[in-house]
C-alpha positions in Angstrom: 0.0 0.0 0.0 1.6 3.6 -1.0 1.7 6.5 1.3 -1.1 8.7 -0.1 -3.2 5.4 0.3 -2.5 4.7 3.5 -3.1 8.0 4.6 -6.8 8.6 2.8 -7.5 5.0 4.3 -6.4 5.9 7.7 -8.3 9.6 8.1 -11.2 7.6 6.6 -11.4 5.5 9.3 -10.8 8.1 11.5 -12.8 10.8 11.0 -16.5 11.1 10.5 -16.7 12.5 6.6 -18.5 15.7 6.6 -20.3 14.7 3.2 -21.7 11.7 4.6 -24.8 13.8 5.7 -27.8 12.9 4.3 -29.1 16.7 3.9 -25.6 17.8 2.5 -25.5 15.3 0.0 -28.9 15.3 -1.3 -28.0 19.4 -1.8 -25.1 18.6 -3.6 -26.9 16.4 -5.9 -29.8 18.9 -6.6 -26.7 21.5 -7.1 -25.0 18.9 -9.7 -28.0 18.8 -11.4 -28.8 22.5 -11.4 -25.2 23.4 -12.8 -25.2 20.6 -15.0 -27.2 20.2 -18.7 -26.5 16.7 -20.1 -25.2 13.4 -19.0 -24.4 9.7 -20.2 -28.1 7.7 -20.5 -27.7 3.8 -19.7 -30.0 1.5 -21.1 -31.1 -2.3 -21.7 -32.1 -2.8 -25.3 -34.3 -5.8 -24.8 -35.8 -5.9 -28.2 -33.5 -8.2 -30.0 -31.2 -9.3 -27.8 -31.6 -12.4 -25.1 -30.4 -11.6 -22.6 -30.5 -8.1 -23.0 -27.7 -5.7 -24.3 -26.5 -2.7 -23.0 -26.4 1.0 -25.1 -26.1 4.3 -24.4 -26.0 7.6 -25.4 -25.9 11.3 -24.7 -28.7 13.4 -23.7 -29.2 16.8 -22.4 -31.9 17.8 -19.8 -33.6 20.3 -18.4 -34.7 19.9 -14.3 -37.9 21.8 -12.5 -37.6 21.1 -8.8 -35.4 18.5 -9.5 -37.4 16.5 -11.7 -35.2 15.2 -14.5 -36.9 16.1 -18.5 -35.6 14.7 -21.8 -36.3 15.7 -25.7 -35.8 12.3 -27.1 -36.3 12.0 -30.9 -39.3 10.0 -31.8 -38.6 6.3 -33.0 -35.5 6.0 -31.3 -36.9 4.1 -28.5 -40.8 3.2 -29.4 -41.5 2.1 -25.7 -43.6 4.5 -23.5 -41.5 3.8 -20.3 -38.4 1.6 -19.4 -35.8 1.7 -17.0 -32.6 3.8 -17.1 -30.1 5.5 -15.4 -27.9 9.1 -16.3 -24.6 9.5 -15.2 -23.1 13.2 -14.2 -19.8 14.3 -13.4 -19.0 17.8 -12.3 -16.1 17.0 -14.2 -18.8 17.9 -17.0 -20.0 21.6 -16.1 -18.6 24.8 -16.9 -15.0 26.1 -16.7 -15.9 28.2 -13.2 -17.3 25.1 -12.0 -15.5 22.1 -13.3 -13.1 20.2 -11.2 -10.3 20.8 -13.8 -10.8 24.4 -12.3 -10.3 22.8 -8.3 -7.2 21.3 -9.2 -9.0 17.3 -8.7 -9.0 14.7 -11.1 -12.1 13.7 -12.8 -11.8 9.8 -10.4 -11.1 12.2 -7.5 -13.5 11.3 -4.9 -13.5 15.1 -4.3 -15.0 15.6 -7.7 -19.0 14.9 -7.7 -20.5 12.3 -9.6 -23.9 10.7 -9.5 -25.8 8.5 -11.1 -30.1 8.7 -11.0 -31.9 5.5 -11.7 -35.4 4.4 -12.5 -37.9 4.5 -15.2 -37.9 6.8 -18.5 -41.3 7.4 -19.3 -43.2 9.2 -21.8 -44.8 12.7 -20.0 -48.3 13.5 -20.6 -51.4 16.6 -19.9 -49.4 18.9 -17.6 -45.5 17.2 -17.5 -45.1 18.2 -21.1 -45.3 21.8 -21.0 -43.5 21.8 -17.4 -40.9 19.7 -19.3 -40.9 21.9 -22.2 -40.2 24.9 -20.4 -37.4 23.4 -18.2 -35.6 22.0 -21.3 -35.9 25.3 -23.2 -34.8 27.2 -20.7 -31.7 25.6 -20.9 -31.1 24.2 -24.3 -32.6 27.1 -26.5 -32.1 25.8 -29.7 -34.3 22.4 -28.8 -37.0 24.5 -29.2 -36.4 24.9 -33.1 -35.8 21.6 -33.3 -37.1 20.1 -36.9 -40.7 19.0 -36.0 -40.9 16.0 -38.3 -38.1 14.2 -36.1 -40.8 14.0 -33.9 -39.1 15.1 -30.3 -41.5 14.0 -27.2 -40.9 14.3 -23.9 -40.0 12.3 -21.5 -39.4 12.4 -17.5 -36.6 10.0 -15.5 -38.6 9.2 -12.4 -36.5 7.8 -10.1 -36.0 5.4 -7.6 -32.1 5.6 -7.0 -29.6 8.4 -6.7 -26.1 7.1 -5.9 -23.2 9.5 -5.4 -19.6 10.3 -4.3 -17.9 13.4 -3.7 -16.0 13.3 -0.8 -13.7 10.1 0.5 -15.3 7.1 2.1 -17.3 5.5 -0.9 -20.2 6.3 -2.7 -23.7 6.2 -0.9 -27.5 6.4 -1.9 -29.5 9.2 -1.6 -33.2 8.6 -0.7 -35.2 10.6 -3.9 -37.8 12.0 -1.3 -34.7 13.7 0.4 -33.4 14.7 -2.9 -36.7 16.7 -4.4 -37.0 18.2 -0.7 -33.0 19.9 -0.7 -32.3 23.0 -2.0 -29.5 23.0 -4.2 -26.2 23.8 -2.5 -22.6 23.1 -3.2 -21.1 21.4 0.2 -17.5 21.4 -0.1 -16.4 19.5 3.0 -13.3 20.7 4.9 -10.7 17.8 5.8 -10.0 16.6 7.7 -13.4 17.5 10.2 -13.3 18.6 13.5 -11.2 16.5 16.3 -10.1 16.6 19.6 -7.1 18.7 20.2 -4.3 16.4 21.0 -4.5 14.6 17.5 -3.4 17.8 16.0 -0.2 16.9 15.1 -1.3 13.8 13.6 -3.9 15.6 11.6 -1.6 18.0 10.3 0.5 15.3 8.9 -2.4 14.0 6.9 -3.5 17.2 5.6 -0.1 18.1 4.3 0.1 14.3 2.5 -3.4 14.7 0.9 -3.3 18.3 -0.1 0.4 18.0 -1.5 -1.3 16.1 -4.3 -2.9 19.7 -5.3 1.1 20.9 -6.4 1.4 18.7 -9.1 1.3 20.1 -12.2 -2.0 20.2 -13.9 -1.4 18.4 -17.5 -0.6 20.4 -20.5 -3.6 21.3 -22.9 -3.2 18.6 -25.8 -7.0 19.4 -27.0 -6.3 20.2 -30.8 -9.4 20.9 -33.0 -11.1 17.7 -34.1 -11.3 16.6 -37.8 -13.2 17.3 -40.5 -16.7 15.1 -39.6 -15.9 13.4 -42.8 -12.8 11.1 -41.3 -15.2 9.5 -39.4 -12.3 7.0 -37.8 -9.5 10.1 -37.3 -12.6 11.6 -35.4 -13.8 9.2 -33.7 -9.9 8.3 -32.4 -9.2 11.8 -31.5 -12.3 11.8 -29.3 -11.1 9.1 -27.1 -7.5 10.2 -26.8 -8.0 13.6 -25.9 -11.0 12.3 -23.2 -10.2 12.1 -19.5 -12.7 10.2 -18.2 -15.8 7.9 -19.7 -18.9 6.8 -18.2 -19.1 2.9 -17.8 -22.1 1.3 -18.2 -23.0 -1.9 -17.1 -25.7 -4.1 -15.7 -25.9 -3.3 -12.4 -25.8 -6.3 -9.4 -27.1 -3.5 -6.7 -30.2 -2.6 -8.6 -31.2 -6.2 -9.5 -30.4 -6.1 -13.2 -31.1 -2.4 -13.7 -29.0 -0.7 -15.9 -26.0 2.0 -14.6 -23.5 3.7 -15.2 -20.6 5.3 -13.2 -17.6 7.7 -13.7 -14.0 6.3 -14.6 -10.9 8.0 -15.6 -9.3 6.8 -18.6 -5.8 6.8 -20.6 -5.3 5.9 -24.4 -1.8 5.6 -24.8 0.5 8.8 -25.4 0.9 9.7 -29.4 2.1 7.0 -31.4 1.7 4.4 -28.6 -2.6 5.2 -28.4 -4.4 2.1 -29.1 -7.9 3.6 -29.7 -9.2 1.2 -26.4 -8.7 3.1 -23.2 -7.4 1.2 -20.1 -9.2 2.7 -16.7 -9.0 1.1 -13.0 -11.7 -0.5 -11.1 -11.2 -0.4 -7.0 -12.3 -3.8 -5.9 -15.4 -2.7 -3.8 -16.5 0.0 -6.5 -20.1 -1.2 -7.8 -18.8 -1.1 -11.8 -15.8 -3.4 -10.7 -19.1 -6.1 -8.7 -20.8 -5.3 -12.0 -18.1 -6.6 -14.1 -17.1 -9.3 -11.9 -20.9 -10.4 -12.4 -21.0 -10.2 -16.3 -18.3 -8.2 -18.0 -20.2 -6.6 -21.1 -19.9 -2.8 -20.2 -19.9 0.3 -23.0 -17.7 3.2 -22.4 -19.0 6.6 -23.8 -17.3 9.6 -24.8 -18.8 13.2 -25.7 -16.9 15.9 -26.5 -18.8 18.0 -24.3 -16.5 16.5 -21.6 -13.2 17.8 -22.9 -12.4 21.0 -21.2 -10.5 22.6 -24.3 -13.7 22.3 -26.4 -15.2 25.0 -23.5 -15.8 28.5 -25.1 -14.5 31.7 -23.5 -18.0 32.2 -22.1 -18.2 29.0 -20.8 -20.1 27.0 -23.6 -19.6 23.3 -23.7 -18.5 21.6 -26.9 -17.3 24.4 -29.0 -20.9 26.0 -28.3 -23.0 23.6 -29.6 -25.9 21.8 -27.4 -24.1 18.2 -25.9 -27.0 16.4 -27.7 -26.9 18.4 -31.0 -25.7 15.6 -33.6 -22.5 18.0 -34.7 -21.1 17.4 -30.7 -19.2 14.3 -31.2 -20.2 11.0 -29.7 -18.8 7.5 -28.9 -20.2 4.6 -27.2 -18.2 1.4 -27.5 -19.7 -1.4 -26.3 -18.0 -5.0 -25.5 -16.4 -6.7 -22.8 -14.3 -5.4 -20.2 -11.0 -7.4 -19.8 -8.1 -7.2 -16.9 -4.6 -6.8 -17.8 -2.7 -9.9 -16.3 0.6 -9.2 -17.7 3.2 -7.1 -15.3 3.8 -5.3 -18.9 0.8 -4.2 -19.5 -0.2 -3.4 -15.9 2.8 -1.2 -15.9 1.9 0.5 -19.3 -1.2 1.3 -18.0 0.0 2.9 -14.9 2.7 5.0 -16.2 0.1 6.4 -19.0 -2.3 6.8 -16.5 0.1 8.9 -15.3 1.3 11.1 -17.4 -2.6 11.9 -18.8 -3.7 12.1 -14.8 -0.9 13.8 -12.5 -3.9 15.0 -9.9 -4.8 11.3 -10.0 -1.2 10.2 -9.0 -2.9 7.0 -6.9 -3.4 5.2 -9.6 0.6 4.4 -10.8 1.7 4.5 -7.2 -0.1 1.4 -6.3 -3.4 2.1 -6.9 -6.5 1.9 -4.5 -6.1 0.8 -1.3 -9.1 -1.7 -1.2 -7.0 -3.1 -4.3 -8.5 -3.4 -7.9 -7.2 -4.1 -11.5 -6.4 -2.6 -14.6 -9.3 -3.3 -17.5 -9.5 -2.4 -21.2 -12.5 -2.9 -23.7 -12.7 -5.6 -26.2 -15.5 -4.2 -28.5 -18.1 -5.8 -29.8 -19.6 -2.7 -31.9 -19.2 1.1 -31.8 -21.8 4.2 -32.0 -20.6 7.0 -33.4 -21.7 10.3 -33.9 -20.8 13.7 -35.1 -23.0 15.0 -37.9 -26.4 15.2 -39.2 -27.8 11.9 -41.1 -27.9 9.5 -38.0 -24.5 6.9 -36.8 -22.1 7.2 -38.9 -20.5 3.5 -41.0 -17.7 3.1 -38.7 -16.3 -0.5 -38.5 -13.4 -1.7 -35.6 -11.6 -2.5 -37.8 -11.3 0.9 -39.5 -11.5 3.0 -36.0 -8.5 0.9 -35.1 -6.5 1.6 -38.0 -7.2 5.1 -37.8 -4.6 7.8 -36.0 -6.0 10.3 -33.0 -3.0 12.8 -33.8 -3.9 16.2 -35.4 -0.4 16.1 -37.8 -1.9 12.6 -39.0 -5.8 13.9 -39.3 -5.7 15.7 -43.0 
């Protein structure tokens, strides 16, 4: 076990964490939510597949008292209701709010992330103009939407919020608590309050877990992405320059349900990117019982996560709505498989490393519950990034293609 493991172990054990309070963390979720306008949307596709298969994709919302609202284009899912869960990361909002901004990596317990399950279902009489109004308020340009794509709105009602942003594990928030916070941004302060004569001790910790804050943020490497035509350069460049991917899998917690959760990723470092990410699942994390349960999982990508693509003002995605087609997309789904070679452990570490220096943990030794190093074997790939629907984009051809802007014209 490495120091900076030890430590957050130890003062975890310790010391009562602030954020574990129910009312604080059900504010911090309606205040993720408030800040936030799209998210990665896990669900079972149960149509043709036996047993069913996982997909995802990326939808913005709009929220009224919490309530979660979605434009979803008619056709694309025929089925008036059916369960599914959205994934948020503040690693997602805004450059004044984005933990880019804190100095925390996107894995960072400190950086929020939640994940709201339960049933999408088809809003009727008074839900559609109260989702209307939410979703317009927020995404303008939904309004003008082209009619005959036939956009209907839909509601996520829940019946599970999960969330971590502080140390000490995830933890359910009860949805009644939930609608009845007001949204606030709890930051806790570490460690919290303790008798006197552990001072010394505490001050030790502190100065181990802050010192992680003086290490250099990474250099911008965001160039602009390729012409939407080079559909395989594109769709590369998306998943090198991303930090962090939302993992979907079928979840063992919630019976079968589908889920998602937040993962920091690494593909490769110029010439040595592979175009299939390697991330790192603590043992007791609920994607890492997922996966040990049935390994079929699909990482998505948007670029309304990358920070670069963030205009001046504070627009995500170059300024374009996260949902609007031209806002690249990539959901790869497969199988997650553990590196077993030293090798390619220690490859995985060291790029981890140099694409994550706040997240210095994980190539010092990693969690200190344990875990293992994964990467995707895909099965088939979604990708998109213009007008007309998914773009023809084999595995074979997204493999061969190169992420790097020098290799993209």
């Amino acid at each position: 076990m490495n120091m900076m493991a030890m430590l957050l172990h130890m003062a975890a054990a310790a010391f009562p964490v602030q954020s574990a309070a129910a009312d604080a963390a059900a504010e911090t979720s309606r205040w993720i939510v408030l800040q936030g306008s799209w998210g990665f949307v896990t669900t079972l596709d149960t149509a043709d597949a036996k047993p069913a298969l996982l997909r995802a994709e990326v939808l913005s919302f709009g929220e009224s008292h919490g309530r979660l609202f979605f434009y979803i284009m008619g056709g694309f899912r025929d089925e008036s209701a059916y369960p599914a869960s959205i994934t948020m990361s503040q690693a997602a909002l805004n450059h004044t709010t984005s933990c880019d901004q804190a100095g925390v990596d996107p894995e960072d317990p400190r950086c929020a992330k939640i994940t709201f399950t339960g049933q999408m279902t088809l809003s009727s009489g008074a839900d559609v103009a109260t989702g209307k109004a939410a979703l317009f308020a927020k995404h303008p340009q939904m309004e003008h939407w082209p009619a005959s794509h036939g956009f209907q709105v839909y509601e996520l009602v829940l019946s599970d919020i999960w969330m971590i942003d502080f140390y000490g594990g995830g933890a359910n928030i009860a949805p009644k608590a939930y609608f009845a916070a007001t949204p606030k941004h709890n930051v806790p302060s570490w460690p919290p309050a303790v008798e006197s004569q552990a001072a010394g001790t505490v001050e030790e910790e502190v100065s181990a877990l802050e010192a992680v804050r003086s290490v250099p943020a990474a250099a911008a490497t965001v160039s602009a992405p390729p012409p939407h035509g080079q559909v395989a350069k594109r769709a590369r460049w998306l998943v090198y320059h991303s930090l962090w991917t939302s993992v979907g899998t079928i979840s063992v917690h919630l019976n079968g349900k589908p889920w998602g959760n937040v993962r920091s990723v690494a593909d490769g470092i110029g010439a040595n990117s592979t175009g299939l990410p390697v991330l790192y699942l603590p043992t007791p994390d609920p994607t890492a019982v997922d996966i040990h349960a049935d390994a079929h999982a699909t990482l998505s990508f948007s670029e309304a996560a990358l920070a670069d693509r963030v205009t001046p003002k504070g627009q995500l995605c170059g300024a374009k709505d996260p949902e609007d087609p031209t806002c690249a997309r990539l959901h790869m789904v497969g199988v997650l498989k553990p590196l077993t070679s030293a090798a390619a452990q220690a490859t995985a570490a060291a790029t981890m490393c140099a694409r994550h220096p706040k997240a210095t943990w994980l190539c010092h030794g990693g969690a200190h519950t344990g875990g293992k190093w994964f990467t995707i074997e895909p099965s088939s790939l979604f990708f998109l990034d213009f007008y007309g629907g998914a773009a023809d984009l084999t595995i074979k051809d997204y493999l061969a293609a190169s992420p790097l802007a020098e290799d993209a014209k």
